[in-house]
PLY file of the C-alpha trace (Angstrom):
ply
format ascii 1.0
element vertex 292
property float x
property float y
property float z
element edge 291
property int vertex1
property int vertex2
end_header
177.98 151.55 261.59
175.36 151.98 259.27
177.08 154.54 257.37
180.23 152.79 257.45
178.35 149.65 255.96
176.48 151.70 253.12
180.03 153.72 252.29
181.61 149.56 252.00
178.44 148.41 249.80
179.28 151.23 247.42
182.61 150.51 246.97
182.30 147.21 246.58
179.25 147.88 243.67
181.64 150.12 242.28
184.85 147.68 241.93
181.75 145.16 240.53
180.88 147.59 238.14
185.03 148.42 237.13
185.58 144.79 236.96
182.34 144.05 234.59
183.69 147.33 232.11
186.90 146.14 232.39
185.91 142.26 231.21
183.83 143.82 228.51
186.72 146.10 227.36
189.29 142.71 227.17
186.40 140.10 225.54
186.31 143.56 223.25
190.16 143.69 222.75
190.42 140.04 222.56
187.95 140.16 219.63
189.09 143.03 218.07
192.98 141.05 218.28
191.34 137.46 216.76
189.59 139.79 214.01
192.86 141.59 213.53
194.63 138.35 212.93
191.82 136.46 210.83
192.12 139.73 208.77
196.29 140.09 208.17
195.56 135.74 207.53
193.92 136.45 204.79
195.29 139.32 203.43
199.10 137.69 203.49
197.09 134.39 201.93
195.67 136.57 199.21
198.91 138.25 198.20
200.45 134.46 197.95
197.63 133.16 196.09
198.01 136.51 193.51
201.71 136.13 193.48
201.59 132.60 193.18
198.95 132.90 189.76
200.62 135.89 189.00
203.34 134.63 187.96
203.78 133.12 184.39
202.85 136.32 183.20
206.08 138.09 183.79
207.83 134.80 182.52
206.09 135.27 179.39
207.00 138.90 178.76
211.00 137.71 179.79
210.67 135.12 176.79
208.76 137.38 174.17
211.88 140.06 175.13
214.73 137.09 174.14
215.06 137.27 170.22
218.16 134.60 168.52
221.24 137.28 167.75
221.13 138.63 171.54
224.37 138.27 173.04
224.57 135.27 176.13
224.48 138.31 178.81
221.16 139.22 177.96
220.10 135.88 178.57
221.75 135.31 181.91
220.20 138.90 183.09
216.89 137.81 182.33
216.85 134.34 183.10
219.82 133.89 185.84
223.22 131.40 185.08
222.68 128.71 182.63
222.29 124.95 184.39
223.97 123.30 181.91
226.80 124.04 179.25
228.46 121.80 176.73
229.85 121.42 173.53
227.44 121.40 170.30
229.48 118.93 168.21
228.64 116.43 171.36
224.83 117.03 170.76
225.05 116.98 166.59
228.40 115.08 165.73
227.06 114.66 161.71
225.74 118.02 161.43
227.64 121.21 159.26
226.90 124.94 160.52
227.74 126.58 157.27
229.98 129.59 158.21
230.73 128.12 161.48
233.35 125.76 163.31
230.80 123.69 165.08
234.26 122.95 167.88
234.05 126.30 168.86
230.20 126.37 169.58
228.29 126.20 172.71
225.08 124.59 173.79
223.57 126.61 177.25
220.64 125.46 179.33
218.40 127.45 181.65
216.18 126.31 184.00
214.88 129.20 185.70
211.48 127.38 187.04
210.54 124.21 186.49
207.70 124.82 184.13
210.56 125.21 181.48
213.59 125.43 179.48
215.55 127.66 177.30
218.19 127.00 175.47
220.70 128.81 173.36
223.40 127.79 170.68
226.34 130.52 170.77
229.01 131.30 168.97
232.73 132.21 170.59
231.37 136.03 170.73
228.93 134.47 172.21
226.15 135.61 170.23
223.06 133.56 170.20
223.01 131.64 167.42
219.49 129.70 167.77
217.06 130.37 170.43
214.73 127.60 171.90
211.81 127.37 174.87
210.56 124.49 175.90
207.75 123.72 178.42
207.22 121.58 180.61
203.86 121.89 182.05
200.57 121.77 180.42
199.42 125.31 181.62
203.14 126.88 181.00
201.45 128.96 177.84
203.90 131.73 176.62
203.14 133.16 173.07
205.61 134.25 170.38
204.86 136.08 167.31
206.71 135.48 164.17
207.70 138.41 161.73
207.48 140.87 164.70
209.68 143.23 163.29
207.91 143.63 159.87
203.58 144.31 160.81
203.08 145.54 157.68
202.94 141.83 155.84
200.46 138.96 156.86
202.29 136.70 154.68
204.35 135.46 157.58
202.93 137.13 160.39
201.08 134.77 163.46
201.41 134.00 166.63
202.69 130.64 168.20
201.30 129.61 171.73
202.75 126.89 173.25
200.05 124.47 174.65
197.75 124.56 171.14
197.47 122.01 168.60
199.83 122.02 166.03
197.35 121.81 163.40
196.11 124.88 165.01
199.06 127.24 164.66
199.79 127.77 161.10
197.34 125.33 158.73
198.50 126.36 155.62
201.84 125.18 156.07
201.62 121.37 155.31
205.08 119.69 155.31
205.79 117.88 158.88
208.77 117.33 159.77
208.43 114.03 162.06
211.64 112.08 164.03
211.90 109.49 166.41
215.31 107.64 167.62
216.09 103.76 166.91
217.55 103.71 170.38
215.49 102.37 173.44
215.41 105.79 175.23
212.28 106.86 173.10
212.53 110.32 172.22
210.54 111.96 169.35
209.65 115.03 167.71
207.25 116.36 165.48
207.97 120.35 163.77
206.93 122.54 161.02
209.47 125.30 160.30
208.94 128.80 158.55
211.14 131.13 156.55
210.55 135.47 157.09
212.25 137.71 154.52
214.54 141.19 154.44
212.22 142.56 156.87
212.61 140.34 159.83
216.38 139.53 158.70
215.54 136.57 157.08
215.34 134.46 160.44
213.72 130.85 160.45
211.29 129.56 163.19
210.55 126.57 164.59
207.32 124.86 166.38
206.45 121.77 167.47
205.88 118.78 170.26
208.02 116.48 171.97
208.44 113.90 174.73
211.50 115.04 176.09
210.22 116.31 180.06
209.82 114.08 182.71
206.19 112.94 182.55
204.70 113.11 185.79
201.79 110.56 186.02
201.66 106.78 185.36
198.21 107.93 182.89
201.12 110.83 181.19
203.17 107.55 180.64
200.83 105.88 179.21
199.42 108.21 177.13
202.79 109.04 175.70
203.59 105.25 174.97
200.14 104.84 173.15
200.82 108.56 170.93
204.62 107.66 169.69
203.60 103.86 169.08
200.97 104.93 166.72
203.15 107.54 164.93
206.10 104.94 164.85
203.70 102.44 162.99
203.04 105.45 160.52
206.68 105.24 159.84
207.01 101.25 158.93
207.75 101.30 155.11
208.79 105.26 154.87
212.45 106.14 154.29
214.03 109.21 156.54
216.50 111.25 155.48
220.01 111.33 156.55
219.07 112.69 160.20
216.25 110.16 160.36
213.49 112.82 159.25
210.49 111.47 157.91
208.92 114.10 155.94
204.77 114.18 156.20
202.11 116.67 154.56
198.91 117.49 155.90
197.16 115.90 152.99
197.87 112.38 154.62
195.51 111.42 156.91
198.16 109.56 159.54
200.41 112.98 158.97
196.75 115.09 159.60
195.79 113.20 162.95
199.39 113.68 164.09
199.45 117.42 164.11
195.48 116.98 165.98
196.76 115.40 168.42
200.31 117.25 169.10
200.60 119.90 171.08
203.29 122.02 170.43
205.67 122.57 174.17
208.27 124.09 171.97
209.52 127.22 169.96
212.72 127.89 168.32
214.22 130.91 166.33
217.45 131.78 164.85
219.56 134.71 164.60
219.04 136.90 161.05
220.17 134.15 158.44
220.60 131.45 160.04
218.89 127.78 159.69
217.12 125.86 162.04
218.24 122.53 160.51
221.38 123.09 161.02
221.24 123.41 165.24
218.01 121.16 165.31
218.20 118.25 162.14
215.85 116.45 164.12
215.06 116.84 167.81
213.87 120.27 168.61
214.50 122.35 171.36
215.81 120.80 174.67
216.63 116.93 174.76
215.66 114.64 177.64
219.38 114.23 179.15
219.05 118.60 179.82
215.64 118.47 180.94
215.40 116.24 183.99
0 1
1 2
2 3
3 4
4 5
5 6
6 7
7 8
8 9
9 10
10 11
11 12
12 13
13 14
14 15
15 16
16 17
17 18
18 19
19 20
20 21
21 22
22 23
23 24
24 25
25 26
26 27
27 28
28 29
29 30
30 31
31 32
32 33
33 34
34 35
35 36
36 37
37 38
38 39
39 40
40 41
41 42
42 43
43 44
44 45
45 46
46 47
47 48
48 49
49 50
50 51
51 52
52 53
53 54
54 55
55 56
56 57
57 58
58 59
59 60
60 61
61 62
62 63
63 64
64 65
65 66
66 67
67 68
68 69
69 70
70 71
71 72
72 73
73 74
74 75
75 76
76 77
77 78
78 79
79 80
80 81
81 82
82 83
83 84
84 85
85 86
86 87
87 88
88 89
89 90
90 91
91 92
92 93
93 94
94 95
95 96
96 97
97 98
98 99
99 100
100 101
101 102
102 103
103 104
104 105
105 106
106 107
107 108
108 109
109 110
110 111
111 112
112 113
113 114
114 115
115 116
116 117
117 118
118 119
119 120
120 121
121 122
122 123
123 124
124 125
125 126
126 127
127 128
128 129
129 130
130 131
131 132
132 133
133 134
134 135
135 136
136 137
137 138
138 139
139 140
140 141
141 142
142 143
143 144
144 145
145 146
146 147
147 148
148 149
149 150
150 151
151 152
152 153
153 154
154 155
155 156
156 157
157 158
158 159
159 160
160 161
161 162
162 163
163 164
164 165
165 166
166 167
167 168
168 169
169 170
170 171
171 172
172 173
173 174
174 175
175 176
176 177
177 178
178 179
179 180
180 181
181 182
182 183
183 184
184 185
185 186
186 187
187 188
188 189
189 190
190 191
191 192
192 193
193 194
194 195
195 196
196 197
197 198
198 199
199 200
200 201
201 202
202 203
203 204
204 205
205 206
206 207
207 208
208 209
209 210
210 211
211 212
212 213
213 214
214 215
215 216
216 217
217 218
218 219
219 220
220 221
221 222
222 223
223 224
224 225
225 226
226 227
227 228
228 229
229 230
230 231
231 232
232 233
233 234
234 235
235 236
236 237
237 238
238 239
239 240
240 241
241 242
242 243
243 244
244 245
245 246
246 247
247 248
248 249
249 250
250 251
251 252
252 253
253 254
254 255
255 256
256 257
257 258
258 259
259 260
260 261
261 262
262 263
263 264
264 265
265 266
266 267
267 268
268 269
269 270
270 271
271 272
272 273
273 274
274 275
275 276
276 277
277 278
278 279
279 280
280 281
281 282
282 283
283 284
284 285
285 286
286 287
287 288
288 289
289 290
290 291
């Protein structure tokens, strides 16, 4: 009996001590799993948050790769089908292409993120006539560099970031181009424009500001209302040209507190010999009915 009662108190120790390991081999699983999954959390929520920063980057090198004279498929390659296409004469009914038959040409607007806009003027070839990006977000910063083809000349060489001042970008130019419609939608624009020679094929470029995307705060609205306001009562007494221009130079001190406080959301270049008045008299880049 005795025996029989010592052999039961050792089995029953030993299930005890099986039971015991076998708890502290699942509270060690268990961890190990919760670790496990903490781990893979925030692995998977670093590679979002890298990819999600990460982004603009390659959206900048698609846009510095885009040059005016590409044909329309390189566009839609890099940036996906157009959103919008429609007829130029709709957008400038006044306004001569010299060489061209403004009928035949085509406005085309991409909107492959919402940060911004690109758009392109073709021809029936459809070669890009003009080239234009637009942002529309504060910290959508892509850089362009004029005279890239031709490093061997300063004259005309600098680089354009969208998101800087526009007294900030190229100083010594001084003429301001400066436009704002009559109409109640208020829409308004202010540019300088540059000229390249032989080198770079004689493009022209285009920088400036304008209120054309949605603003997205009641402050953005306000903000905006208070800017153009000022820069319409500039205008009182000044006489436009026939696109409604107004012409300033830095030397003014209402043209010099403009370009301070512009920033410039949009850049614009042409194919070799072509002129950026003639796609954009006034408003440049992108207007508010293609942006929305």
């Amino acid at each position: 009996m005795a025996d029989h009662e010592e052999a039961g108190g050792g089995v029953t120790a030993w299930v005890h001590g099986l039971t015991k390991r076998n708890l502290l081999i699942v509270a060690v699983l268990f961890l190990s799993n919760i670790v496990t999954a903490v781990s893979t959390l925030a692995t998977a929520w670093g590679v979002l948050r890298q990819s999600t920063a990460d982004w603009r980057p390659a959206e900048y090198r698609k846009l510095r790769a885009l040059r005016g004279g590409h044909a329309l498929e390189r566009f839609t390659q890099t940036l996906g089908p157009a959103s919008y296409r429609f007829a130029f004469r709709d957008h400038a009914p006044g306004v001569e292409v010299p060489g061209m038959d403004k009928a035949r040409l085509t406005m085309h607007v991409f909107r492959p993120r919402e940060d911004y806009r690109v758009e392109v003027i073709t021809e029936p070839g459809n070669s890009t006539l003009v080239y234009a990006v637009t942002s529309c977000r504060p910290d959508f910063r892509p850089s362009f560099e004029v005279d890239r083809n031709n490093r061997r000349s300063a004259e005309y060489r600098f680089t354009i970031t969208l998101g800087t001042p526009l007294a900030d970008v190229r100083p010594e130019i001084s003429t301001v181009r400066q436009w704002m419609t009559a109409t109640g939608a208020r829409q308004a624009a202010v540019s300088q424009q540059v000229g390249t020679g032989e080198e770079d094929g004689r493009r022209e470029y285009a920088w400036g500001a304008n209120d054309v995307c949605p603003l997205t705060s009641a402050e953005e609205r306000a903000r905006s209302v208070t800017f153009w306001s000022a820069w319409e009562a500039w205008q009182r007494g000044r006489t436009p040209d026939e696109h409604g221009v107004y012409e300033g130079r830095r030397s003014d001190p209402q043209t010099r507190s403009l370009m301070k406080r512009s920033t410039v959301n949009v850049y614009a270049e042409t194919m070799p010999y072509g002129q950026i008045s003639a796609y954009y008299p006034a408003l440049l880049g992108v207007d508010r009915h293609h942006a929305d």
